[in-house]
mmCIF file as gemmi writes it, N, C-alpha and C atoms, coordinates in Angstrom:
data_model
loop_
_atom_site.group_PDB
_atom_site.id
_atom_site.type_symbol
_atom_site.label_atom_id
_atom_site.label_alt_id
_atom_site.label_comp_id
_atom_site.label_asym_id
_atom_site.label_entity_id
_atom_site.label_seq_id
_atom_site.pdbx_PDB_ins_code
_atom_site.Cartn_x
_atom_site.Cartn_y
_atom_site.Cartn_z
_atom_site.occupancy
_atom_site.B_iso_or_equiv
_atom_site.pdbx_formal_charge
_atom_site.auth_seq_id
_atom_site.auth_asym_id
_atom_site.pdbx_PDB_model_num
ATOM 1 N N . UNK Axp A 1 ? 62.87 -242.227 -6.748 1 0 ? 1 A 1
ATOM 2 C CA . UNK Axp A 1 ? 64.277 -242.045 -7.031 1 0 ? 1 A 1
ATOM 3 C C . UNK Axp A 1 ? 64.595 -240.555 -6.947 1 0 ? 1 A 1
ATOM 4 N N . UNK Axp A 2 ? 65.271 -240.055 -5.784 1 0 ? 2 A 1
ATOM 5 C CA . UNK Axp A 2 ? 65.763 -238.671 -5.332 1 0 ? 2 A 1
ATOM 6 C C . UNK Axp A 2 ? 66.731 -238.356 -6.63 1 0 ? 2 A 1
ATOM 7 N N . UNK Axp A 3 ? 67.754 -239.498 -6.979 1 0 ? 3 A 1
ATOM 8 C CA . UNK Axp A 3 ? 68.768 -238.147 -7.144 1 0 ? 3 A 1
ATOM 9 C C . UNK Axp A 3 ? 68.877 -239.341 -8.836 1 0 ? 3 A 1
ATOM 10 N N . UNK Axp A 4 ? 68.921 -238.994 -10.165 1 0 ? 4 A 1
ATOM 11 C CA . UNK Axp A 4 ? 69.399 -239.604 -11.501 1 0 ? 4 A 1
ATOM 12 C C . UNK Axp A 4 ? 71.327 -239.731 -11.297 1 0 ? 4 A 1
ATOM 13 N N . UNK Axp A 5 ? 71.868 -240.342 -12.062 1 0 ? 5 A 1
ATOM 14 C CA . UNK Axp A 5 ? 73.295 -240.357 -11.949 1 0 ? 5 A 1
ATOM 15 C C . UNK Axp A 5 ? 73.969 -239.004 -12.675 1 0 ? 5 A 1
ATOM 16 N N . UNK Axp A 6 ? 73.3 -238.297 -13.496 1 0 ? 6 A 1
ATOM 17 C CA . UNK Axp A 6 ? 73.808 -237.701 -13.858 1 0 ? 6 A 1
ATOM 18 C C . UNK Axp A 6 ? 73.607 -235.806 -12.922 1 0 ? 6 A 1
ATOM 19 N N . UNK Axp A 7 ? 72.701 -236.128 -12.17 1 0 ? 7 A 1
ATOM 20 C CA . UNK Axp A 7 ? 72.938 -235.18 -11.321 1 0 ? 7 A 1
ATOM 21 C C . UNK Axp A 7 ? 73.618 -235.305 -10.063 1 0 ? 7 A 1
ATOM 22 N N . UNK Axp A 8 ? 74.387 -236.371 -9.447 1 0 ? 8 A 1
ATOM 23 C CA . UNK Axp A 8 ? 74.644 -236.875 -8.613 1 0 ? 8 A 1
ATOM 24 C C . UNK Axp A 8 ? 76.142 -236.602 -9.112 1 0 ? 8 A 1
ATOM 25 N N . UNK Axp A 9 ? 76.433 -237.435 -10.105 1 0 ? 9 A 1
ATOM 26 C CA . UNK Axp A 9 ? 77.954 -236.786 -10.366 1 0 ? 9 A 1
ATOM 27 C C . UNK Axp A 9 ? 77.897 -235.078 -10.96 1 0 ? 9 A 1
ATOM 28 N N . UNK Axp A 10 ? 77.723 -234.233 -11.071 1 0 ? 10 A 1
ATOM 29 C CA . UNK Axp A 10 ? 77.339 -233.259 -11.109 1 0 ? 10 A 1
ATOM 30 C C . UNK Axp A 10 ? 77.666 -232.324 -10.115 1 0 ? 10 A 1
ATOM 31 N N . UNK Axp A 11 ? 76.653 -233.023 -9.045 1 0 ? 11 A 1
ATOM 32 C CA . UNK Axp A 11 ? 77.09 -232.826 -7.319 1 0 ? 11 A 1
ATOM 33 C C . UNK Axp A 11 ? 78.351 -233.256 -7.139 1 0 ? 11 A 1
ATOM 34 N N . UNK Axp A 12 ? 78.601 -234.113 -7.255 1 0 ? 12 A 1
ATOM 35 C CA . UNK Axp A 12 ? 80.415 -234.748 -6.724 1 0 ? 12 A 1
ATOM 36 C C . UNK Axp A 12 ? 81.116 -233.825 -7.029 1 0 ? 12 A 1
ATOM 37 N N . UNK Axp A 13 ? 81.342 -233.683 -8.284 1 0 ? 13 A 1
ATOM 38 C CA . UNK Axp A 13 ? 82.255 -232.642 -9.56 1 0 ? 13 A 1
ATOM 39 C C . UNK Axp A 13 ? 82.29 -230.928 -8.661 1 0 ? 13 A 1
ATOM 40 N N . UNK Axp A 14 ? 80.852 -230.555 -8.31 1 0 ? 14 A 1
ATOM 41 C CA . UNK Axp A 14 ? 81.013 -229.287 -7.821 1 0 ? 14 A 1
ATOM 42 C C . UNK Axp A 14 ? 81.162 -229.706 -5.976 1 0 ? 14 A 1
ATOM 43 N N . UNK Axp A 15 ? 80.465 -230.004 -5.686 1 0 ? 15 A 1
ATOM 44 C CA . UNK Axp A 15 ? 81.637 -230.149 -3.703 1 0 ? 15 A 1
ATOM 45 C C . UNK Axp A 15 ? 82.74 -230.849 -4.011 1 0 ? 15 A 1
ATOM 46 N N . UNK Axp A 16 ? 83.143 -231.413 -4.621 1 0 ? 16 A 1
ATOM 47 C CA . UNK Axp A 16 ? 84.274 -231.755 -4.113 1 0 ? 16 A 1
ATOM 48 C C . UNK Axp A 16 ? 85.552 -230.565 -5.014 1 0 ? 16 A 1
ATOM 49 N N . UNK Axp A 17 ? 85.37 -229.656 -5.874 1 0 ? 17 A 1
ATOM 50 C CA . UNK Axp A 17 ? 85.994 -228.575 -6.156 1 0 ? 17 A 1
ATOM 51 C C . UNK Axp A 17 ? 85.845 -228 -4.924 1 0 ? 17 A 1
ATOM 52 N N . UNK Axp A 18 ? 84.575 -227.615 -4.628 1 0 ? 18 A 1
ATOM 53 C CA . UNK Axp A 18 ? 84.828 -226.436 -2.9 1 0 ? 18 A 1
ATOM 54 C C . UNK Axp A 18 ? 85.042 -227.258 -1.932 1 0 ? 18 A 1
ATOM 55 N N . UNK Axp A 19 ? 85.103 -228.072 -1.75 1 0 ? 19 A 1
ATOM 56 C CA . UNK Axp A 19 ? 86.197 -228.989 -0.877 1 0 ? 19 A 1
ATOM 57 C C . UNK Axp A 19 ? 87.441 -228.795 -0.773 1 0 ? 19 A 1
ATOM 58 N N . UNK Axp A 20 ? 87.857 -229.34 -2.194 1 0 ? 20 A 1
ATOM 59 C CA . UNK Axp A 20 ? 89.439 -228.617 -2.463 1 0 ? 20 A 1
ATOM 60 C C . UNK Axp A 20 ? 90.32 -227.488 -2.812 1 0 ? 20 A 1
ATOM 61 N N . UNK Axp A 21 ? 88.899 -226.669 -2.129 1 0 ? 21 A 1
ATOM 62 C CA . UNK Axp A 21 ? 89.499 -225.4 -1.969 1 0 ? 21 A 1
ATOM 63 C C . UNK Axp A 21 ? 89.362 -224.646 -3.099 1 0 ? 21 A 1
ATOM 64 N N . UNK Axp A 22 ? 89.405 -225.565 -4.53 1 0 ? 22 A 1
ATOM 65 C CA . UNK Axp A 22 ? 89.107 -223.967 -5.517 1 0 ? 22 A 1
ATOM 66 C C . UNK Axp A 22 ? 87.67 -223.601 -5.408 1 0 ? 22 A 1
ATOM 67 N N . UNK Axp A 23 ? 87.93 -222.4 -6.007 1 0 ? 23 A 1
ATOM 68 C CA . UNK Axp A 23 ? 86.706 -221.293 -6.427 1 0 ? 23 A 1
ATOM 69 C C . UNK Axp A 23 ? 86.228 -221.948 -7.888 1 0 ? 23 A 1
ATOM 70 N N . UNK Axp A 24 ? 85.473 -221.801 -7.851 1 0 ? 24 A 1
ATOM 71 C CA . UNK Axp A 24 ? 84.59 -222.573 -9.451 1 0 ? 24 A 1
ATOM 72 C C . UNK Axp A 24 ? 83.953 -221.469 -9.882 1 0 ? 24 A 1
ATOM 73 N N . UNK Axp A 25 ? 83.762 -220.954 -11.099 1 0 ? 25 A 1
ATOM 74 C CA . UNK Axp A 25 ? 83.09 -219.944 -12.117 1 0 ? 25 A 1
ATOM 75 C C . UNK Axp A 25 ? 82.373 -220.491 -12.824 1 0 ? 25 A 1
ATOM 76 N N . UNK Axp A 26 ? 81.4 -220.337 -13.379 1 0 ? 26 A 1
ATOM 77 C CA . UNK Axp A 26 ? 80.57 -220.576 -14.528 1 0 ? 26 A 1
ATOM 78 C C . UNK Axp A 26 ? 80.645 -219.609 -15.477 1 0 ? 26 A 1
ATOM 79 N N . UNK Axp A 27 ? 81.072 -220.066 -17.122 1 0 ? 27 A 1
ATOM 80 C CA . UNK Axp A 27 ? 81.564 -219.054 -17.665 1 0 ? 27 A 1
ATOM 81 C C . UNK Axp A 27 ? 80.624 -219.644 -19.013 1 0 ? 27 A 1
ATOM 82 N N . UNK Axp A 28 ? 79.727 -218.934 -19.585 1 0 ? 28 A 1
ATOM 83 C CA . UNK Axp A 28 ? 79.007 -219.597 -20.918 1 0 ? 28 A 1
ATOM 84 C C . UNK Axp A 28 ? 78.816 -220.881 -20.818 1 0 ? 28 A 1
ATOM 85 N N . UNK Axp A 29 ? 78.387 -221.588 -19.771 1 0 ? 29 A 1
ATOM 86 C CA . UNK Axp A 29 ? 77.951 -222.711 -19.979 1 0 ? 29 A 1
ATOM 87 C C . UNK Axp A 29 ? 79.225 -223.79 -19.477 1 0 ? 29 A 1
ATOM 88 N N . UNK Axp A 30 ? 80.393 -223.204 -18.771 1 0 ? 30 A 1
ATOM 89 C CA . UNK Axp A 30 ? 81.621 -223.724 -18.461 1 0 ? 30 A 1
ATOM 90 C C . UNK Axp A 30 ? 81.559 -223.775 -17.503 1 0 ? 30 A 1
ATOM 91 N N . UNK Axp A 31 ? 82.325 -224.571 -16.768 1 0 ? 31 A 1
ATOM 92 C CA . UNK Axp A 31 ? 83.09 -224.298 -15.735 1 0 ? 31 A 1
ATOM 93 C C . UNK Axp A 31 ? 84.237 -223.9 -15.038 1 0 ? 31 A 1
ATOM 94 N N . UNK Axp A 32 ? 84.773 -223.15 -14.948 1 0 ? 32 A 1
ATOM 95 C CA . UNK Axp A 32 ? 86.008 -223.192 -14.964 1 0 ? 32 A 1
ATOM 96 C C . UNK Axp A 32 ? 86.503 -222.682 -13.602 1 0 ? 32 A 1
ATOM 97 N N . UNK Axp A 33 ? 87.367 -223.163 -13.29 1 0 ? 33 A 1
ATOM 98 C CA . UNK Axp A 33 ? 88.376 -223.151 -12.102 1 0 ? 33 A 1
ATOM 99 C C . UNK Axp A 33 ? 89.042 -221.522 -11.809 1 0 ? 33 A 1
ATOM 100 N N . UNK Axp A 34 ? 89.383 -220.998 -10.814 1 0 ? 34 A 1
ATOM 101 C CA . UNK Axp A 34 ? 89.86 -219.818 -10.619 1 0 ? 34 A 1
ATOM 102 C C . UNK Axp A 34 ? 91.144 -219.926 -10.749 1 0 ? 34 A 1
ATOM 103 N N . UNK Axp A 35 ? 91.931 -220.35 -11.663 1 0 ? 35 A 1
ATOM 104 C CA . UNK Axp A 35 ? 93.278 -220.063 -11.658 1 0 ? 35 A 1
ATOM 105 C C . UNK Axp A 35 ? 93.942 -219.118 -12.748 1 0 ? 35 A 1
ATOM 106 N N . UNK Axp A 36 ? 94.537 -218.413 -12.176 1 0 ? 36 A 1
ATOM 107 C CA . UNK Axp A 36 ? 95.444 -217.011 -12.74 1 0 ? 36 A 1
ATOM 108 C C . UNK Axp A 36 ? 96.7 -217.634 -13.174 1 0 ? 36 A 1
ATOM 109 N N . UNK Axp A 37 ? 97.171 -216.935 -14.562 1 0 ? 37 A 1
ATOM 110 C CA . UNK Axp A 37 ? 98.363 -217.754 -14.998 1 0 ? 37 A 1
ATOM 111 C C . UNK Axp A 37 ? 98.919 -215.963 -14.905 1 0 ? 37 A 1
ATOM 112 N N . UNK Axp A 38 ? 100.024 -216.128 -14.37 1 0 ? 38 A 1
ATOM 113 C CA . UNK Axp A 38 ? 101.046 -214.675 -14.583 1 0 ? 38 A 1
ATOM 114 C C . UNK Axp A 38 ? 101.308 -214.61 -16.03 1 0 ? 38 A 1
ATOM 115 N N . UNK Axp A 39 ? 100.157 -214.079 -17.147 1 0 ? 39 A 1
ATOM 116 C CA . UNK Axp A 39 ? 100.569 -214.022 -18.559 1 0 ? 39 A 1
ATOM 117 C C . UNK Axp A 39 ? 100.597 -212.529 -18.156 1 0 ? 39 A 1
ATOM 118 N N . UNK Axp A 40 ? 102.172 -211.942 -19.598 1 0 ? 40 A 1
ATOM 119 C CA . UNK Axp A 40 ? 102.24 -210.949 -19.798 1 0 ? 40 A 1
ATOM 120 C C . UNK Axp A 40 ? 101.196 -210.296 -20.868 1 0 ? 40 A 1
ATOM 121 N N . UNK Axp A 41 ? 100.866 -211.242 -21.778 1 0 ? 41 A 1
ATOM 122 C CA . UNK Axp A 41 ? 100.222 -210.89 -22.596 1 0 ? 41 A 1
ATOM 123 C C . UNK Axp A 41 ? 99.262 -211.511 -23.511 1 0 ? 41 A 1
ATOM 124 N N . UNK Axp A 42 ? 98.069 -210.878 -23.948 1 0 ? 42 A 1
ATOM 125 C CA . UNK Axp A 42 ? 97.698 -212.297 -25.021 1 0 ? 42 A 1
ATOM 126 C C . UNK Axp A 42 ? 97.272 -211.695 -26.175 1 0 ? 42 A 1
ATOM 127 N N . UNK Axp A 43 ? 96.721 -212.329 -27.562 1 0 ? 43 A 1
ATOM 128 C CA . UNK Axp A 43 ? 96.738 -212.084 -28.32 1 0 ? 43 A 1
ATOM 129 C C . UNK Axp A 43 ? 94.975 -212.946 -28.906 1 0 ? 43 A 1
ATOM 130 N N . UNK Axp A 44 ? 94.189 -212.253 -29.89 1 0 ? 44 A 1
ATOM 131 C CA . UNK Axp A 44 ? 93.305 -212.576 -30.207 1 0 ? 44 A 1
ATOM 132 C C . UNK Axp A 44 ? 93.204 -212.333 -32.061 1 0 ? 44 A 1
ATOM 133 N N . UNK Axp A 45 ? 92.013 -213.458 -32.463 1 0 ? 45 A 1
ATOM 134 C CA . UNK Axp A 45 ? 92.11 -213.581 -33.703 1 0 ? 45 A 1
ATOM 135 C C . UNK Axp A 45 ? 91.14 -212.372 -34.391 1 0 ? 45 A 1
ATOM 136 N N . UNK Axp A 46 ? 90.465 -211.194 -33.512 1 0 ? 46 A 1
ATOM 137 C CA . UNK Axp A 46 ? 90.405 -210.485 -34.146 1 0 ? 46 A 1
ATOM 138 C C . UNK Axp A 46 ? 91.031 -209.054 -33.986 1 0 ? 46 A 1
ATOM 139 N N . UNK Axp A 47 ? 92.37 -208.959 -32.974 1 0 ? 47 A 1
ATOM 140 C CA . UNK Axp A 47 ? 92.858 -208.148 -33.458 1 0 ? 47 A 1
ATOM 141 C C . UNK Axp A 47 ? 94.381 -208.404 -34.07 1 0 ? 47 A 1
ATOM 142 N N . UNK Axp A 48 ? 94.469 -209.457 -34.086 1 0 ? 48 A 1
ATOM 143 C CA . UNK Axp A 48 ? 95.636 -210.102 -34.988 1 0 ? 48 A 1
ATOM 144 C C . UNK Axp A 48 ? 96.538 -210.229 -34.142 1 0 ? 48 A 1
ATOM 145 N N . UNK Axp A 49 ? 97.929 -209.27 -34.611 1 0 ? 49 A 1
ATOM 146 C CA . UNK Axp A 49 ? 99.048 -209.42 -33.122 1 0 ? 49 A 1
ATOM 147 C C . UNK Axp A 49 ? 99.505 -208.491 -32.517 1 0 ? 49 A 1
ATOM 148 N N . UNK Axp A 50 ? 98.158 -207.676 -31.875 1 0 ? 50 A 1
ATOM 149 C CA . UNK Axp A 50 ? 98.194 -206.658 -31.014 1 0 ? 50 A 1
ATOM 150 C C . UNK Axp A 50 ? 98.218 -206.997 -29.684 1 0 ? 50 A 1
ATOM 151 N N . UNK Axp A 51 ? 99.038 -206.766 -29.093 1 0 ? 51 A 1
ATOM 152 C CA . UNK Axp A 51 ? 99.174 -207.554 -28.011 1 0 ? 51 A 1
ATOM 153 C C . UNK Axp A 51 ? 98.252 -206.331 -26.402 1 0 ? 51 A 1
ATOM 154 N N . UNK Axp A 52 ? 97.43 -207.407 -26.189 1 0 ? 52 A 1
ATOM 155 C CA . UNK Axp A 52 ? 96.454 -207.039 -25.015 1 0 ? 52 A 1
ATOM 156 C C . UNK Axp A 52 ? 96.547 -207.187 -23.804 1 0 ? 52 A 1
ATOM 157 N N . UNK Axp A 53 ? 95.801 -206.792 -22.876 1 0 ? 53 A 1
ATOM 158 C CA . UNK Axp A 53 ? 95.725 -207.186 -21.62 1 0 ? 53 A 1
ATOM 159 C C . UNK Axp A 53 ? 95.191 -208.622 -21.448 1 0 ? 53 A 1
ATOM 160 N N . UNK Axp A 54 ? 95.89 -209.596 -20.521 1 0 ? 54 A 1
ATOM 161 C CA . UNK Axp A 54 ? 95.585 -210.942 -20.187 1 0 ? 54 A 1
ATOM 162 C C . UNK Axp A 54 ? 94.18 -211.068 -19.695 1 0 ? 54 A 1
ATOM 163 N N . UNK Axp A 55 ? 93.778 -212.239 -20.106 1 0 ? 55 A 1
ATOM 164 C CA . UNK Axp A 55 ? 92.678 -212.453 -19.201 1 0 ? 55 A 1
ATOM 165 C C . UNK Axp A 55 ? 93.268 -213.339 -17.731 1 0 ? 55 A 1
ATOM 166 N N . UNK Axp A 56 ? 92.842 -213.249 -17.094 1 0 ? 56 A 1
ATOM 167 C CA . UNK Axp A 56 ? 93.031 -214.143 -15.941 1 0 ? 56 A 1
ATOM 168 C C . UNK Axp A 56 ? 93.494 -215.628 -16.191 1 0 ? 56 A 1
ATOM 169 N N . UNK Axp A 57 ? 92.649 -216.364 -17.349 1 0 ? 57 A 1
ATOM 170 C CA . UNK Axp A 57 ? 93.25 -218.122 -17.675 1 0 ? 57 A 1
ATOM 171 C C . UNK Axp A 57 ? 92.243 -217.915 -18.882 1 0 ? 57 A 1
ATOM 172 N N . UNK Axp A 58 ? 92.467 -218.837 -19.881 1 0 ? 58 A 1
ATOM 173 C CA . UNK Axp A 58 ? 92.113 -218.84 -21.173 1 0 ? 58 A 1
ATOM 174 C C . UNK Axp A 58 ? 90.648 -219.514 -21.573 1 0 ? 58 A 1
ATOM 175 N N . UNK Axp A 59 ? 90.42 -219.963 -19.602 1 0 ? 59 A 1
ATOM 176 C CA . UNK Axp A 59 ? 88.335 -220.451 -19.715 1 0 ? 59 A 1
ATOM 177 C C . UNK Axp A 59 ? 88.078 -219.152 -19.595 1 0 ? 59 A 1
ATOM 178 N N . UNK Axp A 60 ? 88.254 -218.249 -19.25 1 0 ? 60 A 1
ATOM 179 C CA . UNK Axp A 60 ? 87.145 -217.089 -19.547 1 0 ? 60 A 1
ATOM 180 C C . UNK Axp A 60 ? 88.029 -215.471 -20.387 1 0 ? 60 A 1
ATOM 181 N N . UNK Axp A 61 ? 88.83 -216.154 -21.282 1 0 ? 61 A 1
ATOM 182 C CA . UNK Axp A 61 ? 89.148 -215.338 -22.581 1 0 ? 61 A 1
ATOM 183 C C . UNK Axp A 61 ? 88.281 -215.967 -23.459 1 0 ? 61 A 1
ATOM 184 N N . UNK Axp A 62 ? 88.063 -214.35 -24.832 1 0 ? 62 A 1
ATOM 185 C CA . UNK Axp A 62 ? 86.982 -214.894 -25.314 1 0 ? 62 A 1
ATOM 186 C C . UNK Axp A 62 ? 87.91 -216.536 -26.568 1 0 ? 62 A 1
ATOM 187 N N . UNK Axp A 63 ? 87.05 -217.031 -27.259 1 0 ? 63 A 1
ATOM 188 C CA . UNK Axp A 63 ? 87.679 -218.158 -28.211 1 0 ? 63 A 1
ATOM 189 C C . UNK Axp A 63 ? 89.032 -217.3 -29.217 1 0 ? 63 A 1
ATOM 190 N N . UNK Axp A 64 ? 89.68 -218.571 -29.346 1 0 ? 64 A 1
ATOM 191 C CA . UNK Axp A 64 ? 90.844 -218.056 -29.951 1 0 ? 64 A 1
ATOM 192 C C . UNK Axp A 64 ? 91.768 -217.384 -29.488 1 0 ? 64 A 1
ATOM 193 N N . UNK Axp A 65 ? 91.436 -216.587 -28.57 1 0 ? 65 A 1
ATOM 194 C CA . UNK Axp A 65 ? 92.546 -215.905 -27.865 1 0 ? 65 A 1
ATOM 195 C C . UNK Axp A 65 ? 93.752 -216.322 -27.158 1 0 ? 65 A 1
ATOM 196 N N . UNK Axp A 66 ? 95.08 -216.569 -27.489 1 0 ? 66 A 1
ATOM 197 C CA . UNK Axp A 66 ? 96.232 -217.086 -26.833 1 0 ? 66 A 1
ATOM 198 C C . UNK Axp A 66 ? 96.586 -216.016 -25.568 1 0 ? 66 A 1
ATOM 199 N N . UNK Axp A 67 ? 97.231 -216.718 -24.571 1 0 ? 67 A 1
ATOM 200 C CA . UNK Axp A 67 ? 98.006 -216.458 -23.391 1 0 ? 67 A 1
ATOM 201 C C . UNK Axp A 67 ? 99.372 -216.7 -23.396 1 0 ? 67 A 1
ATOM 202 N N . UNK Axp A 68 ? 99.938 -215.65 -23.51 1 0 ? 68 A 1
ATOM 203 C CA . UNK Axp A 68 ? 101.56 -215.699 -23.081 1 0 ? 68 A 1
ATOM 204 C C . UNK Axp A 68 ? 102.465 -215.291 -22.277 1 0 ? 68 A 1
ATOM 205 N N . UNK Axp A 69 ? 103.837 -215.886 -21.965 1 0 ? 69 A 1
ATOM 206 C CA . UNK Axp A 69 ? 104.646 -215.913 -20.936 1 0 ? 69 A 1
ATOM 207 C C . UNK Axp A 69 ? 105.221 -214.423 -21.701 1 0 ? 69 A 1
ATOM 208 N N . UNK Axp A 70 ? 106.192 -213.922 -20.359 1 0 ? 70 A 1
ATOM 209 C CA . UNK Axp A 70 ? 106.821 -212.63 -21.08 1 0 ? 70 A 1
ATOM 210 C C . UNK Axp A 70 ? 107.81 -212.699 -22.169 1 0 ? 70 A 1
ATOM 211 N N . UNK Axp A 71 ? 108.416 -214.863 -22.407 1 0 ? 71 A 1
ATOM 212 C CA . UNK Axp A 71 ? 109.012 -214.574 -23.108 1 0 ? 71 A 1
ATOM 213 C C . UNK Axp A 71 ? 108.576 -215.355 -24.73 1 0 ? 71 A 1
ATOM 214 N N . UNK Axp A 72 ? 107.397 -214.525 -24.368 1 0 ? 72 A 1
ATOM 215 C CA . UNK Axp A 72 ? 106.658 -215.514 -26.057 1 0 ? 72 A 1
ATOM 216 C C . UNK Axp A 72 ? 106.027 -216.547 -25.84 1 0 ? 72 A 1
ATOM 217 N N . UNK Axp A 73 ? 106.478 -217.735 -25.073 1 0 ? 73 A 1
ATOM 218 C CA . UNK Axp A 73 ? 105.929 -218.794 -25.396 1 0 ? 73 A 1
ATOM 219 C C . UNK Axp A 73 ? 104.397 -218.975 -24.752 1 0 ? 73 A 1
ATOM 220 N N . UNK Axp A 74 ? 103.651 -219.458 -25.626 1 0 ? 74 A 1
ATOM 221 C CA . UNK Axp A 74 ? 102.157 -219.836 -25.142 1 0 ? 74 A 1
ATOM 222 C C . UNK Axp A 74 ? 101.969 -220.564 -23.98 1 0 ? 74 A 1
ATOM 223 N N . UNK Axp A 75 ? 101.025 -220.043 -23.284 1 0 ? 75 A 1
ATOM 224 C CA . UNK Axp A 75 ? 100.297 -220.971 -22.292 1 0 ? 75 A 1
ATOM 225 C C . UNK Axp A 75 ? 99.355 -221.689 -22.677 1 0 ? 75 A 1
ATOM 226 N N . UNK Axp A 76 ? 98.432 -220.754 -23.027 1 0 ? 76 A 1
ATOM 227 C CA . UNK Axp A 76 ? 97.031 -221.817 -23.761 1 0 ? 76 A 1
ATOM 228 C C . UNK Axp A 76 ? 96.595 -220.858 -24.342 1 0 ? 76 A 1
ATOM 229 N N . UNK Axp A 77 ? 95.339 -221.766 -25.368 1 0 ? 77 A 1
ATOM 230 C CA . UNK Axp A 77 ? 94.763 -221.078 -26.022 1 0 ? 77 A 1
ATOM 231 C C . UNK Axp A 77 ? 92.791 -221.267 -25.764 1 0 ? 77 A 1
ATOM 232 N N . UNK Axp A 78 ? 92.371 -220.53 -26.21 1 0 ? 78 A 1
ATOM 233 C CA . UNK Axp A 78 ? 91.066 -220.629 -25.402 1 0 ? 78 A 1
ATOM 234 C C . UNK Axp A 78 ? 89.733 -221.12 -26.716 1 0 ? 78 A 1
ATOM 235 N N . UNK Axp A 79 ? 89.096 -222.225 -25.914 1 0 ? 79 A 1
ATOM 236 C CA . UNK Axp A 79 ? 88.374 -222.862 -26.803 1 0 ? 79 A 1
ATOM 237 C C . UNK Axp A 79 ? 86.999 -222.528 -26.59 1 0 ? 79 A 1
């Protein structure tokens, strides 16, 4: 037996992302997709509500850290 099911979907999950064209990251054990959200700003739980430079999307901000639009409202928050 070449391939178990759980490495097989595994395989599916990653070609068929570079199939469809995204870029895939591995981020701590994640995966995450290359997508950029135009946040103006985000905010983290240890510097309270100092408002920082964005990360790119909230899979590779560190935990806790929110993403926001320029006019306040959240995008996501990072788990």
């Amino acid at each position: 037996m070449g391939f178990n099911k759980v490495g097989f979907i595994l395989l599916v999950i990653v070609y068929g992302g570079m199939i469809m064209g995204g870029d895939m990251k591995i981020v701590e054990g994640k995966i995450c997709p290359q997508i950029c959200y135009e946040a103006a700003y985000m905010t983290c739980p240890s510097t309270g509500d100092e408002h920082l430079s964005p990360a790119c999307s909230c899979c590779i901000a560190s935990t806790g850290c929110t993403l926001y639009n320029s006019d306040g409202t959240p995008i996501c928050t990072a788990s």
